[in-house]
N, C-alpha and C positions, 0 to 999 in steps of 0.2 A: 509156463510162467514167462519166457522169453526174459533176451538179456538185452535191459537200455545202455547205448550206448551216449556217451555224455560226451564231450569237445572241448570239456574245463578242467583244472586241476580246482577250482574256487571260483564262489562269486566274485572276486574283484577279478582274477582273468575273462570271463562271462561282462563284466563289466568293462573293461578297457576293448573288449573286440566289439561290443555293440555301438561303445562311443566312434571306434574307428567307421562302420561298416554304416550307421545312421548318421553320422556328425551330425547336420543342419534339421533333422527332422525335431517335429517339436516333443519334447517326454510329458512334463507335469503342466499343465496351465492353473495358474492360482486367480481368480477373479477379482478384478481392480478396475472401480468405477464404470461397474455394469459388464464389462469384458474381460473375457479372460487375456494374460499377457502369459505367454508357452517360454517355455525355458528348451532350450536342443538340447538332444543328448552333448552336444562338443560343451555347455555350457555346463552344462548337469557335471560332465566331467573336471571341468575347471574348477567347482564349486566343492567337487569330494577331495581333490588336490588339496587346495585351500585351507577345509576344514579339518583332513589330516593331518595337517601339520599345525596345527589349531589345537588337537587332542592330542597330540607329541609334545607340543611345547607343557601341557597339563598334566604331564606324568604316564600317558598310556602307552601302555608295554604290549607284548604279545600275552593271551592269557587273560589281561583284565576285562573285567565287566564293564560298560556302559548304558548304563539304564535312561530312559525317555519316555519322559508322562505327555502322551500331544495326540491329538486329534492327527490327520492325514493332512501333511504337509508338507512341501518341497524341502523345508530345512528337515523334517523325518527321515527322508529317503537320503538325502546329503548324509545323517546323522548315521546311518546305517553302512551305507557302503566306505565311509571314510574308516571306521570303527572294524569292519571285516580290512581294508589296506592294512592295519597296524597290528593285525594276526589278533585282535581284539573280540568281544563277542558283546551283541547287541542285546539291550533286556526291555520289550516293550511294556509300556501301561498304559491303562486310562485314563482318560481326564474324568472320566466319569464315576471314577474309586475314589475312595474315603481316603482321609490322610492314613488310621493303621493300615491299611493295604499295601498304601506307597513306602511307610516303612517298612512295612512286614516282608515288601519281595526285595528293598534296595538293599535292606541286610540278609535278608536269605541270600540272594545271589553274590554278595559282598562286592557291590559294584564303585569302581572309584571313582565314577564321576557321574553326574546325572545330568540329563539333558531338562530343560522343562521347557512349558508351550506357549505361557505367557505371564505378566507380572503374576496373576494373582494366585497359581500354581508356585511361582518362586518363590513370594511370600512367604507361601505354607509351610516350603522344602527348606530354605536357603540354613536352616540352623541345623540339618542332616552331620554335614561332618563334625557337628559336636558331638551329635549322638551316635553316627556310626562309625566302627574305627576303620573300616576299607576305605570311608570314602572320602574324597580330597576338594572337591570343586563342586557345586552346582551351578550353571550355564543356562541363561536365558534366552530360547530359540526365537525370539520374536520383539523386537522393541527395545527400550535400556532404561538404562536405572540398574544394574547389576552390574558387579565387577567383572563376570564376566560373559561374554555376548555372545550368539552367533558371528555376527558381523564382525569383532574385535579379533576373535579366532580367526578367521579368516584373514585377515590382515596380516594376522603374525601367522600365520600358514606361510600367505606369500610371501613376505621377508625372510622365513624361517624354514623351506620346505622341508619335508620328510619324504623321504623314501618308502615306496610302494609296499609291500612284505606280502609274500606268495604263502597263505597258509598253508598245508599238508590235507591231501583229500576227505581223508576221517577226521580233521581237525572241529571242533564246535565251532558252529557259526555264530550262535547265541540261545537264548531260549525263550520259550511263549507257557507263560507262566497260565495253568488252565483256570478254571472263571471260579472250580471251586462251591458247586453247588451244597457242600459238606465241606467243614474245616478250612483250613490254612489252603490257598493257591498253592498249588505244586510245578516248580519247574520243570519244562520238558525242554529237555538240553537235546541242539539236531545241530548234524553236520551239515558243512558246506557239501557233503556227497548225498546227503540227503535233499537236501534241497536242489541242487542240480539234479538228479534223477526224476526227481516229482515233477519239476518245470520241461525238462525232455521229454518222459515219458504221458504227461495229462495237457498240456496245454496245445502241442501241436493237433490232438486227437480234434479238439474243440476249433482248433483254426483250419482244420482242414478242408482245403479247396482257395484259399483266400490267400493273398498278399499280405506281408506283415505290415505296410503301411495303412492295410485295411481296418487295423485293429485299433477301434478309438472307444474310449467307455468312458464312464463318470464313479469319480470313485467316491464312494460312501460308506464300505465296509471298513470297520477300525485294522488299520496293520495290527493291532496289539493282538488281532486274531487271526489265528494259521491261514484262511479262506482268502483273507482282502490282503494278509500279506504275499500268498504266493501267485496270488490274480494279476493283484494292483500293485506291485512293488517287483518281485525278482521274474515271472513270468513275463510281463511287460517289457522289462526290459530287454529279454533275452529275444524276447518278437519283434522287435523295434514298435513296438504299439504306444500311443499314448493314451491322456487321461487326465480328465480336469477336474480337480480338487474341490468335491464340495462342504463348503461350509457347514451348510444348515441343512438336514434333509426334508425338512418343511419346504424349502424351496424346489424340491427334485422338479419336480414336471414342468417346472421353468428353467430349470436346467440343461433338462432333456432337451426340449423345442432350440436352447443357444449352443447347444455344444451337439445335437445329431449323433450321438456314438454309434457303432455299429453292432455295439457286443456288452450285455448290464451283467455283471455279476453283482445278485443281490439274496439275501434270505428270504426262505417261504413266507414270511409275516409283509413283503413288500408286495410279493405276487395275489396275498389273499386281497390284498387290500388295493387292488388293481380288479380284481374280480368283484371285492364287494360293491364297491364303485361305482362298476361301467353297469354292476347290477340293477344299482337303483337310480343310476339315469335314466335307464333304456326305459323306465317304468314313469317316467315325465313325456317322454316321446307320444308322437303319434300313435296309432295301432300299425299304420301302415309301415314305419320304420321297424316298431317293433317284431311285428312279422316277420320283416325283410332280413332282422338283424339276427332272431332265433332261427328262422328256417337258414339263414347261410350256415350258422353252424354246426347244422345235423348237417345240412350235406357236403361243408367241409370236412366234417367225421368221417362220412362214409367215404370220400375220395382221399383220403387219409389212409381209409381201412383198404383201398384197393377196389372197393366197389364200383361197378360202373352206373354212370349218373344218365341220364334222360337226358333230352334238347333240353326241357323245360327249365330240370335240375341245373344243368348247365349254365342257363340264362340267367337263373335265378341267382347261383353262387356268385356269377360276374356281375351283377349288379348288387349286390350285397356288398362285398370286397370294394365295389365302387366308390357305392352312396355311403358306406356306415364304415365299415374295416377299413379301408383307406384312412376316415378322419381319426380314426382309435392310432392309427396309425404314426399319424403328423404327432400326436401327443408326445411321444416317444423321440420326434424329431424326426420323423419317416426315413431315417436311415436304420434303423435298429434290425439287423439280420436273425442274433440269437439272444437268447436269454437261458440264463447258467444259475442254478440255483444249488445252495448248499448249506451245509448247518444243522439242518435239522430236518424234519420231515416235509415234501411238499404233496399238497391233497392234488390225486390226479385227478380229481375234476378240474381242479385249478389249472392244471400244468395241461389238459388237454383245453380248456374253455383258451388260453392265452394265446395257446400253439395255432389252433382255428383261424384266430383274428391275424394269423400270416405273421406271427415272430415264431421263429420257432426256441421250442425251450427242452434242455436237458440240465436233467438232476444227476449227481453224483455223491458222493458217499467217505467220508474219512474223519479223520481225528487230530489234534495237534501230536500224538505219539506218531502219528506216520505223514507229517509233512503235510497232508493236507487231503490228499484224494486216493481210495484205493479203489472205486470204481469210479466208472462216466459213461451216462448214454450221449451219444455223438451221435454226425450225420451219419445214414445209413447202418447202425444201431443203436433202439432207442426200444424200451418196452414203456411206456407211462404206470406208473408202479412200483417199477422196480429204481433201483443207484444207479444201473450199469451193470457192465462188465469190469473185469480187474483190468487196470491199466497194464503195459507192458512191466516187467520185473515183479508183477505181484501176484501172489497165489492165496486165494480163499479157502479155509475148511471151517464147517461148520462139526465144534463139539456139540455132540448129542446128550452128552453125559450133563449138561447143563438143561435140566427141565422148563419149557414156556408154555402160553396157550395152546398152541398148536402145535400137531406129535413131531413135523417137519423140522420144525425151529432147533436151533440151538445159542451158544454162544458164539461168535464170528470171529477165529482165528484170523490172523494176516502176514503173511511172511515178504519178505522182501528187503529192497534197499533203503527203501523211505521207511523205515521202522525206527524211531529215539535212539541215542546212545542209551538215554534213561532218566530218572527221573535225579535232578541234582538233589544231592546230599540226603536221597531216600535210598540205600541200597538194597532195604527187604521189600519195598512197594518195587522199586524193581524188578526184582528176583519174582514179585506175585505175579506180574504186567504181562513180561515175557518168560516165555515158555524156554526150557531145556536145549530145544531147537529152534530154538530163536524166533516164535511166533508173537504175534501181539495179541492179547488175551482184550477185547475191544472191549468189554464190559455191556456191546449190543447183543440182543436177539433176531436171528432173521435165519433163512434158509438159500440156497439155491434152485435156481428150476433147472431143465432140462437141457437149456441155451446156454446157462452159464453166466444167465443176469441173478444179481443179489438183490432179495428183499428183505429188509430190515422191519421188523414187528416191536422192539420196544426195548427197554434195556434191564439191562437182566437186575440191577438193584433196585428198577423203581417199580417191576412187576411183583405184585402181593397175590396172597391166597386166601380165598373165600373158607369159610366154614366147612363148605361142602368139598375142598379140595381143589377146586378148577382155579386155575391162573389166569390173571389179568392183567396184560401189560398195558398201562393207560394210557400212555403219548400220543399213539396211533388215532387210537379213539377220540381223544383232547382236539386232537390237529382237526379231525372231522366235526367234529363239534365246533368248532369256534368256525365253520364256514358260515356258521347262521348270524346273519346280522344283528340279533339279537345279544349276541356274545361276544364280549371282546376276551375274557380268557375263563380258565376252564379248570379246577383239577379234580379229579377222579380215585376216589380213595374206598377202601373197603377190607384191610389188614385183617384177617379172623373174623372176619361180621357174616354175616348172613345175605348181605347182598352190597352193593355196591352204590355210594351216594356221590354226590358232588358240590363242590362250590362255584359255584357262577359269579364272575364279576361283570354286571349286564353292559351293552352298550349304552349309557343313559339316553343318546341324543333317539335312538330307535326305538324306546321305551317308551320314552317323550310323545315322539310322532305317533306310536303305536294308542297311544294312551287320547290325545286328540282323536283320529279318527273312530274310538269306540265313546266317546263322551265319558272320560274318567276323569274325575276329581281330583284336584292334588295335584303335584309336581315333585322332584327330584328324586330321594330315598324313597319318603311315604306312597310312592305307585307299587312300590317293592312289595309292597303286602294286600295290594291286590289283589283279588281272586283272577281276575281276566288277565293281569300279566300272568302270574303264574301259570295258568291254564294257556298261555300261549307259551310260551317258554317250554311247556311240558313236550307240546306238540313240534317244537323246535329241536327239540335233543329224540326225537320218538323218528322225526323229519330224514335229521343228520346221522342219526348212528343204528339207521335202518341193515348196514351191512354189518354190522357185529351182533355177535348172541344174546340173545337176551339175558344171561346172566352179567354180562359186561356192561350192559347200558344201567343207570342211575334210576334205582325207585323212588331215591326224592333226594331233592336239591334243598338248598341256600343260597338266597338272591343277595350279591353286595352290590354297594356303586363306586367304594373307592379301587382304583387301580392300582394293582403292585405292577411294585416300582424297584430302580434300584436305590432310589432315597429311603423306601419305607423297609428296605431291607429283602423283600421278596424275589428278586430279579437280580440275577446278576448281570456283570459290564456286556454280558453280550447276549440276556433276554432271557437266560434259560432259568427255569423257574425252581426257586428254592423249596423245593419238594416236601422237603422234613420241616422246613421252619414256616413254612404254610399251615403244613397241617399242624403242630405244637402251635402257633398264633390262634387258631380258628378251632381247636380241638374242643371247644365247648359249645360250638356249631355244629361241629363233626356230630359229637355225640347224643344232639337233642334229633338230629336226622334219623338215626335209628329209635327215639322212643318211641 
């Protein structure tokens, strides 16, 4: 398992040595009138100063909560490290949650004071301390009109300061309240030793070979989620890396070409949609580019695999890489080195189609109960397929005793230092989560190989059993299925049935096109009941989910057009799909698919 050694007693020590060690380099860029203006870590620090003594003058002790609804922003990150100075614990949200949510975790965590992201968030909040009795103040991180301000705190920061407070190493740093696909958000309460061990032990793995000034990305992932918090917030800083704040993710690839990063930590759902893409350009192109552009990447493959390549081959690859991967290239800002994906599953066609075109890309593997990452493929180990290997301080077992598809599989134990305190104010979900000996009981399916890479197969509540007894874990499958452009999402259902059906919600714009070039009637929904779509759709899912067994793949579907959302309820704040309240919505779809 190997023991990480760590250089902090807490993130604000972690934080006052990086303000010393980077002063002048730049941390967060927020974009203002087309450019971004970069904040230095010396300012960044001036600014947690400020704002702690902001939340001092507002009653916060060592101990209390500080809850914050905001998208990725420079007063977020202030809002966080000033809140750990005050021996305080931070409570992330979305902007993207209902108002009950916002109250349901600001009185679950019993937080005194709440941060928000702008007027029409305050709006919503600002009558909270009627209704909740912990809390004292709501505080508007952006603009005025509220009593009280980002900016106004700060002010009385400066006139007023507070003194710094060293938490204790097992002390709570805050919690990341999970998305909740079932029931009430569950707080997962982590140490400031947790967090420091995950940032030691997974991010250098990723920076290895590289200069910490090297390290520039654009942040898109919500801090309210363990992945973008421990990338793009306490990992970044401890590298001296920076990172520019985007607004709108509609704008990425305009972001990309102005800001050049070197390093995208982003979810499988960016990378498919980077493949499906570059897919059906290439298909406008010449024949000659397209040639040029599929044959480089078979024999990127194979020089990938170690194989030795011909002059020809050779020639060909460098002029491929040239004319075509080069410009794939610039898109990204042609400084882009790696690409890091996490969250959820990524299809290795995907993760090798991306790595080919010269970024290279490694996936990893964890959960908000362990901080963030308990495996990572890196340079110089990487299987496409698999998470990784176990970071340093963390050890894998796979129980057996829990039954999956396949006889290898089981539950994925995880032992280590980045493992929760626990879950707040749950102490029998607790006592279920972790193990006697202090394992983390993941709730995944997967096995290990021979190397000591982990592959994850599906999660053990959402796999159901057929009639005939055989297990089906769907995610896997799902994920490979929606690489047809025909399919924007997917879910795979078959509880006691006799075989296994699914719900399609189709891409309409490829439906559309699809539906032109065969001379079909109609438009929008009404193609949905087409013979020729469906007859293509069929060959779509028969296409994509050619490597699973045929008792896994769908005898017959359900064509929709509207998209779950997290407005319509199906999706949660960070995409993963409402499993059970899918299928109870559409359970009389469900059920005409078996008639």
């Amino acid at each position: 398992m190997g023991e990480v050694k760590i250089q902090y007693q807490n993130l604000v020590e972690m934080l006052e040595d990086s303000v010393q060690k980077y002063a002048d380099r730049p941390l967060y860029g927020t974009k203002r009138g087309g450019a971004y203006a970069w904040t230095s870590y010396r300012e960044f620090g001036k600014l947690v100063e400020q704002f702690r003594g902001g939340l001092a003058a507002l009653g916060v002790e060592p101990g209390d909560k500080v809850a914050v609804i905001s998208r990725n922003t420079l007063q977020w990150a202030v809002g966080a490290y000033a809140t750990y100075s005050l021996g305080a614990q931070y409570v992330p949200m979305y902007e993207t949650q209902l108002l009950r949510e916002w109250e349901f975790i600001t009185r679950n965590c019993g937080a005194r004071v709440l941060l928000t992201a702008n007027s029409e968030i305050y709006e919503q909040t600002k009558t909270f301390p009627e209704q909740i009795s912990s809390m004292r103040h709501v505080v508007l991180l952006e603009g005025s009109g509220a009593e009280q301000t980002f900016d106004r705190l700060c002010v009385v920061g400066e006139q007023v300061p507070a003194a710094s407070s060293s938490p204790e190493l097992d002390a709570p740093m805050g919690m990341i309240y999970t998305s909740g696909t079932t029931g009430h958000p569950k707080g997962v309460v982590l140490s400031h030793k947790n967090m420091l061990v995950q940032t030691a032990a997974g991010i250098p793995l990723l920076r290895k070979g590289w200069e910490p000034a090297e390290m520039k990305t654009l942040c898109f992932l919500p801090w309210a989620h363990i992945f973008g918090q421990v990338a793009e917030v306490h990992g970044l800083i401890q590298e001296g890396g920076s990172a520019a704040l985007v607004e709108d993710v509609n704008t990425l690839v305009d972001e990309l070409a102005l800001v050049q990063p070197t390093v995208l930590f982003a979810v499988p759902r960016v990378y498919n949609r980077i493949h499906e893409r570059l897919q059906g350009q290439m298909k406008e192109k010449p024949g000659f580019i397209q040639n040029l552009f599929y044959g480089g990447l078979r024999r990127a493959k194979l020089e990938r695999a170690g194989q030795p390549l011909s002059g020809m081959d050779r020639l060909l690859l460098g002029l491929a890489r040239k004319i075509v991967f080069k410009k794939v290239q610039q898109r990204f800002g042609g400084n882009l080195r790696m690409a890091v994906s996490g969250a959820s599953a990524l299809s290795p066609e995907v993760a090798e189609f991306v790595n080919d075109l010269g970024i290279d890309v490694y996936e990893g593997y964890g959960l908000s109960e362990n901080t963030a990452a308990l495996t990572i493929n890196y340079k110089g180990n990487r299987k496409f397929g698999s998470v990784g290997k176990p970071i340093s301080g963390v050890r894998i077992e796979i129980d057996k005793s829990v039954e999956g598809s396949k006889a290898e599989d089981g539950e994925v134990i995880a032992y280590g230092e980045v493992i929760m305190l626990g879950y707040h104010n749950l102490p029998e979900l607790t006592e279920a989560t972790i193990t006697a000996d202090g394992g983390l009981r993941t709730g995944d399916l997967g096995h290990l190989d021979e190397e000591g890479y982990l592959y994850i197969t599906g999660r053990v509540k959402e796999q159901f059993k057929l009639e005939n007894g055989k297990y089906v874990a769907p995610a896997p499958l799902e994920e490979s299925l929606k690489l047809s452009p025909f399919i924007n999402q997917i879910l795979v259902t078959g509880l006691n049935r006799p075989h296994t059906v699914a719900l399609i919600v189709v891409e309409m714009e490829t439906v559309e096109d699809f539906a032109v070039s065969e001379s079909l009637g109609g438009s929008g929904e009404a193609l949905l009941q087409e013979p020729r779509i469906r007859e293509r759709l069929q060959q779509e899912l028969t296409r994509y989910g050619a490597d699973y067994a045929g008792f896994e793949q769908p005898e017959n579907f359900a064509l929709l057009a509207e998209e779950w959302s997290i407005d319509n309820g199906l999706l949660t704040p960070t995409l993963k799909l409402k499993r059970t309240v899918v299928e109870d919505q559409f359970q009389t779809q469900i059920d005409a698919l078996y008639g």
